[in-house]
C-alpha positions in Angstrom: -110.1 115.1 105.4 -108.6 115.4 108.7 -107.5 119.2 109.1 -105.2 120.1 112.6 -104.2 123.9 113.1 -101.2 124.6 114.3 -98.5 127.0 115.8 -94.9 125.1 114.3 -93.8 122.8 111.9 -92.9 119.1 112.7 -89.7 117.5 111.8 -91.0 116.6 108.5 -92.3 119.4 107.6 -88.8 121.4 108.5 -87.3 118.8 107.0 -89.4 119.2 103.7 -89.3 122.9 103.8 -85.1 122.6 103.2 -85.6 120.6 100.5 -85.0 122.6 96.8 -88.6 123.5 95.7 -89.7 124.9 92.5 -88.1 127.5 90.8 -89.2 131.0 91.3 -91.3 132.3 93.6 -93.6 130.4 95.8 -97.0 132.2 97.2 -97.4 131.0 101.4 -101.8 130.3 102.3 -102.3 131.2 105.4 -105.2 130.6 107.5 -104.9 131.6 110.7 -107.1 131.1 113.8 -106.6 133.4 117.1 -106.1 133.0 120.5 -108.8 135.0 122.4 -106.3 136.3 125.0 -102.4 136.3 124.0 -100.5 134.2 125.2 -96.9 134.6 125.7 -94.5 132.0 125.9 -92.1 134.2 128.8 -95.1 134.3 130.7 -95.0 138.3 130.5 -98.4 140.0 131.6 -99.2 141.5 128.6 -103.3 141.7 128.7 -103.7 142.0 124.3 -106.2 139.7 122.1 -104.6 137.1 120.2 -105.4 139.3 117.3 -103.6 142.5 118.6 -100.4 140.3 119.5 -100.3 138.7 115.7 -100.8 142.6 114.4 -97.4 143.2 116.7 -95.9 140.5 114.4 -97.1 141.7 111.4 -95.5 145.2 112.0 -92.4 143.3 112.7 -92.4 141.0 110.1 -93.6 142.7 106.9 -89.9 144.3 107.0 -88.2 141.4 107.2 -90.6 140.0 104.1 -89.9 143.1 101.9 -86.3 143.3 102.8 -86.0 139.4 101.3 -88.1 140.4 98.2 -91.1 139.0 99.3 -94.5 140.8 99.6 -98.1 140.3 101.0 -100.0 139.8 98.5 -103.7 140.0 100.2 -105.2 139.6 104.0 -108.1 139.7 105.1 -110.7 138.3 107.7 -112.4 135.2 107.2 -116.6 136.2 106.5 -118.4 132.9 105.1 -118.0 129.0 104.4 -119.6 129.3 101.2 -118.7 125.4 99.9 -118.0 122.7 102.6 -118.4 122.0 105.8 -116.1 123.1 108.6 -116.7 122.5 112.8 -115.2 125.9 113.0 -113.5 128.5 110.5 -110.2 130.2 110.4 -110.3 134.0 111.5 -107.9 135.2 108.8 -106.3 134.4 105.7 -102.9 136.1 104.3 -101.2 135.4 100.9 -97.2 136.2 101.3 -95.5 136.0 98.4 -91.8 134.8 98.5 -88.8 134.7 96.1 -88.5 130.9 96.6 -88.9 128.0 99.2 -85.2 128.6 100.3 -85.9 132.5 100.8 -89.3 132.0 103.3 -86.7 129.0 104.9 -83.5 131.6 105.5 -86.0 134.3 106.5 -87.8 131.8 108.8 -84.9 130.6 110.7 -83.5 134.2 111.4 -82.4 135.8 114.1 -84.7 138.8 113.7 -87.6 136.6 112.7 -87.6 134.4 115.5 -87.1 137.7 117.4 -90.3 138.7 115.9 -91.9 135.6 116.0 -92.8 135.6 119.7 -96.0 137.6 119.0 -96.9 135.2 116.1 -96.4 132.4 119.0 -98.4 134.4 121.4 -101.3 135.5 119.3 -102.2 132.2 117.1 -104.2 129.1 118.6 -103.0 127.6 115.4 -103.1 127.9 111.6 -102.0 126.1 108.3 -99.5 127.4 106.3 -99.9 126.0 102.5 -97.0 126.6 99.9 -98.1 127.1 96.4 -96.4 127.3 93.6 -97.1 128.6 89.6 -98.8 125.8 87.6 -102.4 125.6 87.8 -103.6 126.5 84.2 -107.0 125.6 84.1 -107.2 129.2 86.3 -105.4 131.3 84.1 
């Protein structure tokens, strides 16, 4: 299994995001893996962990989330690989619950996301961002 963090989408993955999903509400996997220093993409001198810059977001974006129907369901830091084998581990994990596919797209392409957004940019080395959706019974 080839795994690759990362900050945006690429054109397929945009492109598969627009497409109708499942009905209902869809549950986003984060796992999310911080820069030591932010980094900014204006270039602004602003001397924050990664960690601190993706909080910023988080107080920004949990708003925008709520105000969409949406809602964290859990975060929390990353503390043991107890099955597998990993060269190195994600920092974080979050579970963001969303009305549907096309809601997280909408909120995702905003104007007061992407406004938002710059600290995401700024505080992540990368991550991977797994829709899920209702289905697996064996779990139930």
């Amino acid at each position: 299994m080839h795994v690759e963090n990362r900050v945006h989408p690429d054109a397929e993955q945009v492109a598969a995001l627009q497409r109708r999903g499942a009905d209902g509400p869809i549950v986003m996997l984060n796992l999310l893996k911080f820069r030591e220093r932010a980094a900014y993409p204006d270039g602004r001198a602003d001397d924050v962990s990664g960690r601190e810059a993706f909080a910023r977001y988080g107080m920004g974006f949990a708003p925008l989330l709520h105000a969409i129907g949406g809602r964290i369901l859990f975060s929390g830091e990353v503390s043991l690989l107890a099955i597998g084998q990993a060269d190195d581990l994600w920092d974080a994990v979050a579970l963001a619950e969303y009305p549907s596919r096309a809601a997280f797209f909408q909120l995702a392409t905003s104007p007061e996301y992407l406004a938002v957004a710059v600290h995401r940019e700024a505080g992540l080395a990368g991550q991977l961002l797994i829709e899920t959706a209702p289905g697996f019974g064996a779990l139930r």
